[in-house]
C-alpha positions in Angstrom: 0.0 0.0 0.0 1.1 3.4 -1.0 0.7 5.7 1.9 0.1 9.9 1.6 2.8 10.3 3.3 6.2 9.2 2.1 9.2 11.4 4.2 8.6 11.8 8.2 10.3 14.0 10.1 10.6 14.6 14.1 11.5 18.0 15.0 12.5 18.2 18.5 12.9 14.2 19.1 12.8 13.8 22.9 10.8 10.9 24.5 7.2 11.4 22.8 8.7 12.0 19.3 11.4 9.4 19.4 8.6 6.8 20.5 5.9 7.8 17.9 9.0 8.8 15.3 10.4 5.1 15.9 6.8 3.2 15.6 6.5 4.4 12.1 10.2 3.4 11.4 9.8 0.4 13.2 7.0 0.0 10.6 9.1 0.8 7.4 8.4 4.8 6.7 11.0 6.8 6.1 11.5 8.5 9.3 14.3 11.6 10.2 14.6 12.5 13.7 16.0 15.8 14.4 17.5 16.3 18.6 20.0 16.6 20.6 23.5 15.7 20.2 23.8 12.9 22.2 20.8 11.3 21.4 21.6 12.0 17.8 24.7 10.2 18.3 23.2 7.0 19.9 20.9 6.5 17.6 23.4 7.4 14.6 25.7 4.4 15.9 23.1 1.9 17.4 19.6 2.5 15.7 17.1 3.8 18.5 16.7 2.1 21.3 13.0 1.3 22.4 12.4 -0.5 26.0 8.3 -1.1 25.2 5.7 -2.1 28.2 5.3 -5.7 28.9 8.3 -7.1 26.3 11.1 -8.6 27.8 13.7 -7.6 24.9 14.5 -4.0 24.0 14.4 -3.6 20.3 16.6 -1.8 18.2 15.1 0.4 15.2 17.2 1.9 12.1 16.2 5.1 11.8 18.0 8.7 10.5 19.3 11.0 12.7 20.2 14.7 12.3 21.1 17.7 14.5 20.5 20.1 11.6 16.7 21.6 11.2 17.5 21.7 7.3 17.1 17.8 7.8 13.0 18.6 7.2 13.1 19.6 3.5 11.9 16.5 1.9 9.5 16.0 4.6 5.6 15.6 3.8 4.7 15.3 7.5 6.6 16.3 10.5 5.9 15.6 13.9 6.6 18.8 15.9 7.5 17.5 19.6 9.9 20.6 20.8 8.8 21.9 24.2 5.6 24.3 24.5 8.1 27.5 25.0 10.3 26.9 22.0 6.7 26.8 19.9 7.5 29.5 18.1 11.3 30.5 17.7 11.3 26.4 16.3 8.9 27.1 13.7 10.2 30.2 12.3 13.6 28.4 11.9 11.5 26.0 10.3 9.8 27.8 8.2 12.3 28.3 4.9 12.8 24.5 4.6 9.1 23.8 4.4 7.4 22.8 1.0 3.6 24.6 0.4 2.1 21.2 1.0 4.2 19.6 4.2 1.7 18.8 7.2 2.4 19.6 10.6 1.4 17.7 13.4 1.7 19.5 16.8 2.2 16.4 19.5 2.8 19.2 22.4 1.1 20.0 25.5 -1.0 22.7 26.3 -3.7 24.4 24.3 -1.9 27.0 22.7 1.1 25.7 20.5 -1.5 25.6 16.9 -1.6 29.2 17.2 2.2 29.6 17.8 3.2 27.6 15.2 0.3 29.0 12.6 2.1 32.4 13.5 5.3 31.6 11.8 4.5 29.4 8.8 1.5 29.2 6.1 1.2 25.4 6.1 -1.3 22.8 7.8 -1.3 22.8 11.4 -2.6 19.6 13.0 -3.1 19.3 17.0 -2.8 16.2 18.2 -3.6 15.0 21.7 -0.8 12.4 23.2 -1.4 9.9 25.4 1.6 8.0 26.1 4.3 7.5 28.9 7.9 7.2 27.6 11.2 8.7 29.0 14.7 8.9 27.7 16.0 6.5 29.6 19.5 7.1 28.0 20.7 8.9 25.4 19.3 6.7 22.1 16.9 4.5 24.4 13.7 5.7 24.7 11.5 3.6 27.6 8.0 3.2 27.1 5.6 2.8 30.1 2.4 2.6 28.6 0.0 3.4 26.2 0.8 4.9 23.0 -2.3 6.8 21.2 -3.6 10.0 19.5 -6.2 12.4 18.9 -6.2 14.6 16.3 -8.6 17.2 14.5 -8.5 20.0 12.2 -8.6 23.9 14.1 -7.4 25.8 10.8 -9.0 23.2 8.2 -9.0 26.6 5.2 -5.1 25.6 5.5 -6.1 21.7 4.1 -6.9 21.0 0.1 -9.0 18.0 1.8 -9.1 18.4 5.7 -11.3 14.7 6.4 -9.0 13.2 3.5 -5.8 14.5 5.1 -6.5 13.5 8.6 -7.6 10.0 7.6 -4.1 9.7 5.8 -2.7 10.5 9.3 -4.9 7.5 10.8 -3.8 5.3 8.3 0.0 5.8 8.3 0.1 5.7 11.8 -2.2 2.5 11.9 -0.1 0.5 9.9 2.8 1.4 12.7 0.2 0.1 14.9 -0.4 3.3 16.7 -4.2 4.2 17.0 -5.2 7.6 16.3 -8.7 9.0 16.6 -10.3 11.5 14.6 -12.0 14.3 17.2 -15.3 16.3 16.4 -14.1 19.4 18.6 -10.2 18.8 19.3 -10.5 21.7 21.7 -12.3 20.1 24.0 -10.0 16.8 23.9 -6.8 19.7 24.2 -8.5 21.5 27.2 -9.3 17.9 28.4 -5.7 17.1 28.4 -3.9 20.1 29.5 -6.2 19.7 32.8 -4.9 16.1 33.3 -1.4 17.8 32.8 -2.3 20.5 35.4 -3.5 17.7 37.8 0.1 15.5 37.3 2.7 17.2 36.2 3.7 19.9 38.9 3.0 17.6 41.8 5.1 15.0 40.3 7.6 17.4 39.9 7.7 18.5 43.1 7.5 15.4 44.7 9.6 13.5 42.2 6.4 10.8 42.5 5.1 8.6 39.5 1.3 8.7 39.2 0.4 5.7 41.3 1.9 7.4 44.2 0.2 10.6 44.0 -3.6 8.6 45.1 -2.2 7.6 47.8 -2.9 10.4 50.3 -6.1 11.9 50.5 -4.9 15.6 51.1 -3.0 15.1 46.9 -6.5 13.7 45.3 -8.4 17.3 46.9 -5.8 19.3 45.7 -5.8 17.7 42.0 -9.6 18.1 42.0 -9.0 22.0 43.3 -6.8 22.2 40.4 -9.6 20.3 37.7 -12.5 22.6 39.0 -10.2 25.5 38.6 -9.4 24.5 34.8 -12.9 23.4 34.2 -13.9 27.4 35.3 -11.4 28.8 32.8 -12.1 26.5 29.9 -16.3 27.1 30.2 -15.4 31.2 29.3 -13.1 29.9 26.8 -16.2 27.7 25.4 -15.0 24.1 26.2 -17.5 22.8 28.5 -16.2 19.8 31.0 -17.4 17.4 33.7 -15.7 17.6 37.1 -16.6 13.7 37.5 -15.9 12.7 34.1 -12.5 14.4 35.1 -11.7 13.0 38.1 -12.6 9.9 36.5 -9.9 10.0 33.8 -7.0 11.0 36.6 -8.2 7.7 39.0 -7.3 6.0 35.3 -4.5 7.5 34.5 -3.0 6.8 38.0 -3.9 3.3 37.8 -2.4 2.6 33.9 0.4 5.0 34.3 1.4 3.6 37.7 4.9 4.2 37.3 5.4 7.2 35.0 6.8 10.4 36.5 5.2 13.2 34.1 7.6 15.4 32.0 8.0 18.2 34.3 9.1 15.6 37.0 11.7 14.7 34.2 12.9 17.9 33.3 13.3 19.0 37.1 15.6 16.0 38.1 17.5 17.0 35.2 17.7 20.8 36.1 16.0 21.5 32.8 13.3 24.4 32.5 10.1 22.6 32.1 6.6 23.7 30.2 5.2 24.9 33.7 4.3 28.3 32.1 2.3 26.4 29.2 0.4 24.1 31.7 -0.6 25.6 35.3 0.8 28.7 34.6 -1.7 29.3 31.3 -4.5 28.6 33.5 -3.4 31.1 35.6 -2.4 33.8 32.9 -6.6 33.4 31.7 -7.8 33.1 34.9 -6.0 36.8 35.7 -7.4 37.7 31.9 -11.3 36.3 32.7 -11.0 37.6 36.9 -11.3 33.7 37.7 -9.3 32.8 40.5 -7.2 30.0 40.5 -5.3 29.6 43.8 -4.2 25.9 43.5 -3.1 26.4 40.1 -0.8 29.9 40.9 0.5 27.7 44.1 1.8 24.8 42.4 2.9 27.0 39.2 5.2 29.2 41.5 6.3 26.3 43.7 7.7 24.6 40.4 9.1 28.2 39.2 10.9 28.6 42.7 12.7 25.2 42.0 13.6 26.1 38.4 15.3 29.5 39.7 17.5 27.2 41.6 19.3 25.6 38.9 22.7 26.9 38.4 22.3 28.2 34.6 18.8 29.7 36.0 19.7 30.8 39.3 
């Protein structure tokens, strides 16, 4: 089978684009990933290296590897996985190696990378909602702790020839790398649904340097997540994305339970001295709660806990 897309790229190949970047090499596309040195390295001499969930042998995948951005220009579809902050300084670097009709998918957190990226080039934008738990283990070894799945949806669709066409290309690509991707009606509300699951996780795994399954533990940590969901349920209703607070709380008892052992990404970036997306996750809710005079306590106290611990670091301090 011929498949739309024939040249994938990975801009910004950390743990999330490594794993989704190495599925659809695993599966025979022609795959660039574009990171960090060391990685770039590993990967360069050893293929990449993916530890997955429940298999007992790690497997090694042949992929490219390039530290160079102008690695993109034959690309019909990259995967943009750079952090939230680096949205938009990433894709105006981007932007001269682009063809008219490359596709961008955005596998970032938060609700507002689209509209960073949009800013900077003139081709498709695609958000795509990522649930998966993966961490560079070292550098060319991505470990996978679970799941592996996308949403995606169309929010500038006068950018697509064929926006329903184009997306179903997406679901079939990444279906023969055996990676399920779901088609949303209103990919806003599945963003907003995410970024308060990340708002819920992230900085108190950070903090505490706790996977998921330990953060249910103590009573006083499941009242403060559901502070935090009711806050970002307040914001995102004057935005126009309506959500349940029990549908919510629902989803973070599952994601503790299935994600049992996976510290979330700002817990990785903190052991690691490394500025995280903080501003992008709690702190956005508290930027538009300060916009729409919502107030969101919980939110501003575990955004400025996690900022006081980045100003620590010795390149930050």
């Amino acid at each position: 089978m011929k498949y739309a897309f024939q040249n994938i790229a990975v801009v910004g190949a950390g743990a999330v684009g490594s794993f989704f970047g190495g599925m659809l090499a695993r599966a025979g596309h022609s795959v660039t990933l574009i990171g960090r040195a060391t990685h770039v390295e590993a990967i360069n001499r050893h293929g990449l290296q993916i530890d997955m969930a429940g298999s007992t042998a790690t497997e090694s995948i042949q992929t490219k590897a390039s530290t160079d951005l102008s690695a993109i220009q034959n690309a019909d579809l990259i995967l943009f996985c750079v952090k939230s902050p680096d949205s938009q300084s990433v894709a105006k670097q981007m932007a001269p190696y682009l063809a008219p009709s490359t596709v961008v998918m955005s596998l970032q957190n938060g609700v507002d990378n689209v509209d960073a990226i949009a800013k900077e080039i003139k081709q498709a934008v695609i958000p795509a909602v990522v649930y998966v738990a993966t961490e560079i283990a070292a550098p060319g070894l991505v470990k996978h702790h679970g799941r592996g799945d996308l949403v995606i949806g169309a929010m500038n669709p006068s950018r697509l020839n064929n926006a329903n066409q184009t997306l179903q290309n997406i679901v079939e690509l990444f279906a023969h790398a055996q990676v399920t991707v779901k088609i949303s009606d209103n990919v806003m509300v599945d963003l907003w649904s995410k970024l308060m699951v990340n708002c819920a996780f992230n900085a108190i795994s950070g903090l505490a340097q706790l996977p998921y399954g330990k953060l249910s533990v103590l009573e006083s940590v499941q009242q403060t997540q559901a502070a935090v969901v009711n806050e970002v349920i307040a914001v995102a209703k004057i935005d126009g994305v309506t959500m349940s607070a029990q549908s919510a709380m629902q989803t973070i008892a599952q994601i503790a339970k299935a994600m049992a052992t996976q510290k979330s990404s700002t817990a990785q970036d903190m052991a690691r001295h490394k500025l995280s997306e903080i501003d992008h996750l709690n702190g956005y809710i508290v930027r538009r709660g300060l916009e729409l005079r919502i107030p969101t306590p919980v939110n501003q106290t575990l955004h400025a806990l996690v900022k006081l611990v980045e100003s620590t670091y010795p390149s930050h301090a």
